[in-house]
NUKE-67971 format. One record per residue (C-alpha): residue number from 1; x, z, y. Coordinates in steps of 0.2 Angstrom, whole numbers, plus 5000, padded with zeros to 4 digits. Layout:
N
NUM;X;Z;Y
...
END
This chain:
525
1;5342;5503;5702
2;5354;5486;5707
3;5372;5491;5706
4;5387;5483;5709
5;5401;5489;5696
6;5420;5486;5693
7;5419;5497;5678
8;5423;5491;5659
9;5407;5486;5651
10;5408;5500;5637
11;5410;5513;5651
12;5397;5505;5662
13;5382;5503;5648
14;5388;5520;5640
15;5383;5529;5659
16;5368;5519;5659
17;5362;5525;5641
18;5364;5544;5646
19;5358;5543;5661
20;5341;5532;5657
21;5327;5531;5646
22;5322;5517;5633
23;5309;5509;5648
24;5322;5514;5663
25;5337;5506;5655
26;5324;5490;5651
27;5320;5490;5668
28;5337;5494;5674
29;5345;5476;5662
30;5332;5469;5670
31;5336;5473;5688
32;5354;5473;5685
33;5357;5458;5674
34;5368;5448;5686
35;5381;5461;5678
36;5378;5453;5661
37;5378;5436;5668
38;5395;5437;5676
39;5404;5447;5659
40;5397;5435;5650
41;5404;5420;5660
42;5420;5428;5657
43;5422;5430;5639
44;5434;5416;5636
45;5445;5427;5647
46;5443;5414;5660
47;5454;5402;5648
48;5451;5387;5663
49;5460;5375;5653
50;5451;5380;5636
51;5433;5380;5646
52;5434;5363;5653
53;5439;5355;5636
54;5423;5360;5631
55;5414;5355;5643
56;5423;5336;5642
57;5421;5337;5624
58;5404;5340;5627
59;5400;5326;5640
60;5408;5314;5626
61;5397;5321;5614
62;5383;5319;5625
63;5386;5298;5629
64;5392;5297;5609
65;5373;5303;5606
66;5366;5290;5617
67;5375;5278;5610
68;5368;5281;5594
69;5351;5282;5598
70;5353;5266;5604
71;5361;5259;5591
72;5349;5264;5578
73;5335;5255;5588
74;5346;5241;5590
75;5349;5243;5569
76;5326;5243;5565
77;5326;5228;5576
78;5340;5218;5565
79;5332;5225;5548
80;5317;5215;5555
81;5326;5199;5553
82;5328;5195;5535
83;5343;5184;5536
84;5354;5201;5541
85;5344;5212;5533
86;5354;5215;5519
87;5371;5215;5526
88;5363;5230;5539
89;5357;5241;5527
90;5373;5238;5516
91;5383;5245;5531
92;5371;5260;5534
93;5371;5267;5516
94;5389;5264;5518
95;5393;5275;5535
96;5381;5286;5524
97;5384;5301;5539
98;5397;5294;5550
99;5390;5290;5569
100;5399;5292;5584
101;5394;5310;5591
102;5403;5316;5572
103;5416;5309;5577
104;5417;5317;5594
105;5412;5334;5587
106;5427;5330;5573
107;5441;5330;5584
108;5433;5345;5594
109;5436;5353;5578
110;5456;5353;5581
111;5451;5364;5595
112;5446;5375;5583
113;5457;5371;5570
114;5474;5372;5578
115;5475;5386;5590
116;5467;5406;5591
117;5452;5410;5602
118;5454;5415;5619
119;5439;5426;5618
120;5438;5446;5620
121;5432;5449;5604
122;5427;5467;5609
123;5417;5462;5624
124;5406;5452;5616
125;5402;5463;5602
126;5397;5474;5616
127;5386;5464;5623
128;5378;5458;5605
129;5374;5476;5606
130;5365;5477;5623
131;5356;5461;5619
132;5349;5470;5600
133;5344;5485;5608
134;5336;5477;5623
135;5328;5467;5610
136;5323;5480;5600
137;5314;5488;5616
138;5305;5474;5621
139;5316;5464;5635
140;5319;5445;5629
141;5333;5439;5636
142;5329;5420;5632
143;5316;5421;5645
144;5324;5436;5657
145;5341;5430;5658
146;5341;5411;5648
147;5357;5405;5656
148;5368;5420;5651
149;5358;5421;5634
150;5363;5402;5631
151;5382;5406;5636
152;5383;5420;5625
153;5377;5411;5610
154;5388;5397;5617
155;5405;5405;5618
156;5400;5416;5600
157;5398;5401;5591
158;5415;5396;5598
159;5422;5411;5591
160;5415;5411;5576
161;5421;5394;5572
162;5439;5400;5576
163;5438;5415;5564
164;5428;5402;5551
165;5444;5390;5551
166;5458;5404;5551
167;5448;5409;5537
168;5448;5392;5526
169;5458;5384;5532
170;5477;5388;5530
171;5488;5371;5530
172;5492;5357;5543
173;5483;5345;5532
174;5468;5355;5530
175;5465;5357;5550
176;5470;5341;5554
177;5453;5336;5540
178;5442;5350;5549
179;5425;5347;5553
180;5415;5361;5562
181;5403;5373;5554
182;5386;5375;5558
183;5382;5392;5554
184;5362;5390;5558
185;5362;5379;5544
186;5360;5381;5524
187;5357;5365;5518
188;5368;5348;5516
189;5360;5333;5508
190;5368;5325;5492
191;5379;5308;5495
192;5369;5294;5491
193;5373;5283;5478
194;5379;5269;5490
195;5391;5281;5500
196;5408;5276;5503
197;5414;5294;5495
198;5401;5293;5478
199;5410;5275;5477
200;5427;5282;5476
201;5424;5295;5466
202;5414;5282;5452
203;5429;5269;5454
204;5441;5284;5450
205;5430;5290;5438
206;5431;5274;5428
207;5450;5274;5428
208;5454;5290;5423
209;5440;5294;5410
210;5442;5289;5393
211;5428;5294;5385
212;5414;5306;5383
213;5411;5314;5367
214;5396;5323;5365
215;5395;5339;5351
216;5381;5344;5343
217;5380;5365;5338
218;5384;5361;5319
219;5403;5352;5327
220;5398;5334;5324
221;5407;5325;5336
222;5400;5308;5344
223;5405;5294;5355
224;5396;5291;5371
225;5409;5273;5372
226;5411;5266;5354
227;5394;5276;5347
228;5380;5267;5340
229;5363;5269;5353
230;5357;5278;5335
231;5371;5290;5334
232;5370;5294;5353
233;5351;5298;5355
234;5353;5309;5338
235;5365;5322;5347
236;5358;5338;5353
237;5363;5334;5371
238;5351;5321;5373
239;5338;5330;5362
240;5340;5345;5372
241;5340;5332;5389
242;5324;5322;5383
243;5314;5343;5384
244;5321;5345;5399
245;5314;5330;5409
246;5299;5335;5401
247;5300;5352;5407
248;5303;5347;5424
249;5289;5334;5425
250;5277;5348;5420
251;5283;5357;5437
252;5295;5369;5430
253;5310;5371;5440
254;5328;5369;5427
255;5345;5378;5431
256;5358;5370;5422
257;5373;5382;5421
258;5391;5379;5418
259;5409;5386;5419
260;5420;5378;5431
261;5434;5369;5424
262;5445;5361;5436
263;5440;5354;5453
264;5430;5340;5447
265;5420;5350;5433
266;5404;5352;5443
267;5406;5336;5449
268;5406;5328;5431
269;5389;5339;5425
270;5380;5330;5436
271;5390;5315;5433
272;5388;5314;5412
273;5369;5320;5413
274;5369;5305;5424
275;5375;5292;5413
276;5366;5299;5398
277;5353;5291;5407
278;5343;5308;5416
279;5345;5302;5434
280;5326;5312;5433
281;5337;5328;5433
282;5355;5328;5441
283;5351;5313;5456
284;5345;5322;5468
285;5351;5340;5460
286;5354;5354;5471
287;5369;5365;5468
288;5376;5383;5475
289;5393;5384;5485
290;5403;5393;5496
291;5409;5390;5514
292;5425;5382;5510
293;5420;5367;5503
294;5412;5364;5522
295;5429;5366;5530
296;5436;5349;5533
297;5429;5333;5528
298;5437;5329;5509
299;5430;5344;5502
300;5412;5341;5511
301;5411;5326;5504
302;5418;5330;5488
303;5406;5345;5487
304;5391;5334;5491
305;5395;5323;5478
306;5389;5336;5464
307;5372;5339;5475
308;5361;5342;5489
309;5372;5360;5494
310;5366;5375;5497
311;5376;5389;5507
312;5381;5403;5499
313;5394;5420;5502
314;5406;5421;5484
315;5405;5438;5475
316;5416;5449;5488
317;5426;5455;5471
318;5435;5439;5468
319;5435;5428;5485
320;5435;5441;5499
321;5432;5436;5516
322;5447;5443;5527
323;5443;5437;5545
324;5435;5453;5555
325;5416;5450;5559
326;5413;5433;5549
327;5409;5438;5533
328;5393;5448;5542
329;5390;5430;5549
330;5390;5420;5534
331;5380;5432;5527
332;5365;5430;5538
333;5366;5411;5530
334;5368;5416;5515
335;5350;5427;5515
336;5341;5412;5520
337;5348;5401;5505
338;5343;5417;5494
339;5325;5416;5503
340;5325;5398;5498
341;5330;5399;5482
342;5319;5412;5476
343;5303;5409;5485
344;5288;5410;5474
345;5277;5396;5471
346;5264;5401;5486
347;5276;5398;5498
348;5283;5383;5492
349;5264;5378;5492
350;5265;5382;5510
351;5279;5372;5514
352;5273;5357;5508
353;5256;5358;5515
354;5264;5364;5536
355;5275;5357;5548
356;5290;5364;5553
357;5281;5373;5569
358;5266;5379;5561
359;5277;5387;5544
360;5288;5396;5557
361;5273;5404;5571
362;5261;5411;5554
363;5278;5416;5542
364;5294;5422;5555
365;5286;5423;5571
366;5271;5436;5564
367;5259;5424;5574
368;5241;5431;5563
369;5229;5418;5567
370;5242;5406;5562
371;5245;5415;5544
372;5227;5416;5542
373;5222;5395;5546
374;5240;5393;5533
375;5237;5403;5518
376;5219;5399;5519
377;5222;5387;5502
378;5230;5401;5493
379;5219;5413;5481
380;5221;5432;5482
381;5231;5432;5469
382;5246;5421;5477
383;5243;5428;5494
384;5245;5445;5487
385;5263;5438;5478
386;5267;5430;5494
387;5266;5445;5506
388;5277;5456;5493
389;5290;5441;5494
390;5289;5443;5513
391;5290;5463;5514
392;5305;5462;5500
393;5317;5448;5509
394;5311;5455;5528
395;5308;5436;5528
396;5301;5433;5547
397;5319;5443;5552
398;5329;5434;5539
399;5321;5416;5543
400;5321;5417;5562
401;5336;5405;5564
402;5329;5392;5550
403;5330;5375;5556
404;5319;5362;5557
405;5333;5351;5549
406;5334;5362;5535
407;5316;5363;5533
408;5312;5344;5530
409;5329;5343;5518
410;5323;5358;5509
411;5305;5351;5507
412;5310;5334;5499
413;5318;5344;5485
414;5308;5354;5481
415;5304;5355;5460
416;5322;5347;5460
417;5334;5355;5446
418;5350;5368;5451
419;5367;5364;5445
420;5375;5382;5447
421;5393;5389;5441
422;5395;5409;5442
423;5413;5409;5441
424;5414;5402;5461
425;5431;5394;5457
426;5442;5385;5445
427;5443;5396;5427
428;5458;5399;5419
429;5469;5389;5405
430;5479;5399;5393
431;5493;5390;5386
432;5487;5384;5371
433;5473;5373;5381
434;5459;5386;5378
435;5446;5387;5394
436;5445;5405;5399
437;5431;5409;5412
438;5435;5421;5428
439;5428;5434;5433
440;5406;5433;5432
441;5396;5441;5443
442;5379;5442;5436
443;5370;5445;5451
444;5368;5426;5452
445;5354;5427;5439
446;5341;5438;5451
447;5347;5429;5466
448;5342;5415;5461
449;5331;5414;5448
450;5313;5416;5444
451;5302;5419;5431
452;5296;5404;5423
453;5312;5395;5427
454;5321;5388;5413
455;5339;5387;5410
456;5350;5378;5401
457;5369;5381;5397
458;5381;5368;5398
459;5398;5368;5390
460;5409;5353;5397
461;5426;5354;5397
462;5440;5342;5400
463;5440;5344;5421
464;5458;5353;5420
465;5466;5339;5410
466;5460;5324;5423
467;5464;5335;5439
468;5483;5343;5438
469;5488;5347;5454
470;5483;5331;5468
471;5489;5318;5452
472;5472;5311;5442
473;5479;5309;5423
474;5469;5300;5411
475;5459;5313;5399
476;5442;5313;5388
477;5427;5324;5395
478;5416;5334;5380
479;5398;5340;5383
480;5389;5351;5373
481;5372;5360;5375
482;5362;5378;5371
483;5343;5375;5370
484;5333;5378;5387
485;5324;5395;5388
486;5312;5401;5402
487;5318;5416;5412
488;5306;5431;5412
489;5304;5445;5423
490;5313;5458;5408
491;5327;5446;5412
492;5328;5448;5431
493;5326;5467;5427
494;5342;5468;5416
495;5350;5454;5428
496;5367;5460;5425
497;5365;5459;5404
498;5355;5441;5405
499;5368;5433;5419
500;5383;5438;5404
501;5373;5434;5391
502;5370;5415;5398
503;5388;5411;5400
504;5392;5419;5383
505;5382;5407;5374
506;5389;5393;5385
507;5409;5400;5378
508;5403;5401;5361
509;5396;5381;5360
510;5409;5370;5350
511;5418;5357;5359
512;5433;5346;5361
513;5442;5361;5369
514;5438;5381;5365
515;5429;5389;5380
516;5431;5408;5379
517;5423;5424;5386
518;5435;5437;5389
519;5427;5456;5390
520;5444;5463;5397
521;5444;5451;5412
522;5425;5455;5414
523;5430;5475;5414
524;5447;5473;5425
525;5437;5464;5437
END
């Protein structure tokens, strides 16, 4: 069944499906698949100039690679010498994520950036389509065909960073700052204290803010500068703090949610929990944000500054994604954060007690005596939870791409506390200073939590008076608190009357400024 054929491909694989059978047409990719190989070679419409940036790009990414390999050994031997020792690890928490093959790969991004794809869009969704049915019936293209397999995903990922960029990124500035994507990835670890981008932020931190004042429920107002250590740990915010790191320590996981004032607002929630002295919460937090703050390198680092970040797709009813076929991208990432999120305690247990290999053959590769050796620790009871977890998410189909990076990032933090603002963006000021919350989705509260988790509302304003347009202005923050309560599974039930109900207790906390919840934006929306 070899054939030679000058026909389009959507004529050519549309005779083959209504001529063929299922096992004939697998026979027939098989015997034919220097067809595919050759379409595929040409997706970038044979943009010669395009390809062989790429591949040059690619070589110096290679060599940059090496570089740093070699560097890094050169760095362990000089940490061995204690007269240098600590001017070398001074300059590798200050480089924090900077090495030489990032920088290739950031100005490859301009590629990306700065002009449209040459791809035929419609040819490789086409051939996405022979490769999922061909999958679905058996034929693995990874091991029949691995070089046109490779140049497929190759040349889509080159798309898809494209569309990604036309997508969020929209002005001169913003490309020129772009950094690329990585859409088979969910996780991006927190800056570290030492980085050159927490430093910034502190030092303008330090300039800009006044003072913190912390309110209790009954409107008493204290001083986090001129309060006596007394007056400070009487407030509600560190009484209700203190029963949260208690909390925590007895393995309950805490989701501090907020409203999102200004650009800096989540920045300053962990920030204030911070210097009330609960680096046992907010250090090495985790918080939930959307694609955009991975699109050039100010907002990546500013983004990482609030906590270890996990991907997400924002509510389709405020923040639509316009670019044809990426949203159905990002949402394939944004499952596997979901997955993460809400995994039950069984399988946490399982992450923490397998590698990388053996998590993926027993759990997404369906190998049985795999499952069998890993989940041998685990009681009926939580093997039963586990497997109704897996059915629900269709985990091994929604966890096939997780990576091994992810994996060892997601497993050192693990039991740490959530930082999470509904909204998605910037709420609104009314005139008279008032903070008005956008738009709420409540499906955030059964994405993402579980029962037993505890949350705990935090109402901290003051983010729109430091941040007016790019100009910092001097301004005071105020924090107050809600007590903690632990999510039940009555809650997830009514997800969208709970998710509501958390963020109207958070408008109705006194402050410095008035938050408010505002029923007709809820129903216009």
């Amino acid at each position: 069944m070899k054939t030679i054929t000058s026909k389009p491909l959507s004529k050519w694989w549309n005779d083959v499906r209504e001529r063929y059978q299922p096992d004939e047409i697998l026979r027939f990719l098989q015997n034919n698949r220097h067809i595919l190989e050759k379409r595929v070679a040409r997706l970038d419409n044979n943009s010669y100039v395009y390809r062989w940036a790429h591949r040059l790009f690619s070589l110096f990414s290679g060599v940059a690679g090496i570089i740093d390999r070699i560097f890094s050994i050169v760095l362990r031997f000089l940490l061995l010498i204690p007269a240098v020792r600590v001017a070398i690890q001074k300059y590798r928490d200050w480089k924090n994520h900077l090495n030489f093959k990032e920088f290739v790969e950031f100005i490859r991004a301009k590629i990306y950036s700065l002009r449209h794809p040459p791809h035929n869009e419609g040819e490789m969704k086409l051939i996405e389509e022979i490769i999922e049915y061909a999958s679905k019936h058996g034929f693995d293209f990874k091991t029949m065909i691995p070089r046109a397999q490779k140049k497929y995903l190759k040349k889509k990922n080159q798309l898809m960073q494209h569309k990604y960029f036309q997508e969020f990124s929209k002005t001169v500035l913003e490309k020129l700052l772009a950094i690329q994507f990585s859409f088979h990835r969910n996780i991006f670890p927190v800056l570290p204290d030492s980085a050159f981008w927490h430093k910034f932020f502190e030092f303008l931190e330090r300039r800009k803010v006044i003072d913190i004042i912390l309110v209790n429920k009954n409107k008493k107002r204290t001083s986090l500068k001129s309060g006596t250590p007394d007056e400070i740990a009487s407030t509600d915010v560190m009484g209700i703090l203190k029963r949260l790191a208690a909390i925590k320590n007895s393995g309950r996981r805490i989701f501090f949610i907020g409203h999102h004032e200004g650009y800096l607002g989540p920045y300053f929630m962990r920030s204030v929990i911070r210097k009330l002295g609960f680096d046992t919460l907010t250090k090495n937090c985790n918080t939930v944000v959307g694609p955009r703050m991975f699109s050039n390198l100010v907002l990546r680092n500013g983004a990482a500054n609030v906590g270890n970040l996990f991907l997400t797709v924002p509510s389709q009813k405020t923040t639509s994604i316009q670019t044809r076929g990426l949203a159905d991208e990002l949402r394939k990432t944004a499952r596997r954060t979901q997955c993460l999120i809400k995994m039950p305690d069984p399988g946490l247990k399982m992450i923490l007690e397998n590698d990388y290999a053996d998590f993926m053959n027993a759990f997404v590769r369906g190998d049985a005596k795999s499952f069998e050796i890993c989940t041998s620790s685990l009681d009926p009871g939580e093997l039963r939870e586990l497997r109704a977890f897996f059915i629900k998410y269709a985990f091994p189909e929604t966890m096939k791409e997780f990576s091994m990076e992810d994996y060892t990032l997601f497993k050192s933090v693990l039991g740490e506390s959530f930082l999470i603002f509904p909204e998605g963006s910037r709420s609104y000021v009314d005139p008279d200073g008032a903070v008005v919350m956008k738009y709420i989705n409540p499906r955030y509260f059964e994405a993402y939590m579980r029962p037993g988790d505890y949350i705990a509302p935090v109402n901290l304003v003051g983010g729109s008076d430091l941040t007016r347009g790019w100009r910092l202005r001097r301004a005071r923050l105020g924090i107050s608190m809600d007590d903690p309560f632990e999510v039940t599974a009555r809650m997830l039930k009514n997800f969208e009357k709970a998710g509501l109900a958390v963020m109207q207790k958070i408008a109705a906390l006194p402050n410095i400024k008035i938050v408010r919840f505002k029923e007709e934006i809820q129903n216009r929306a």
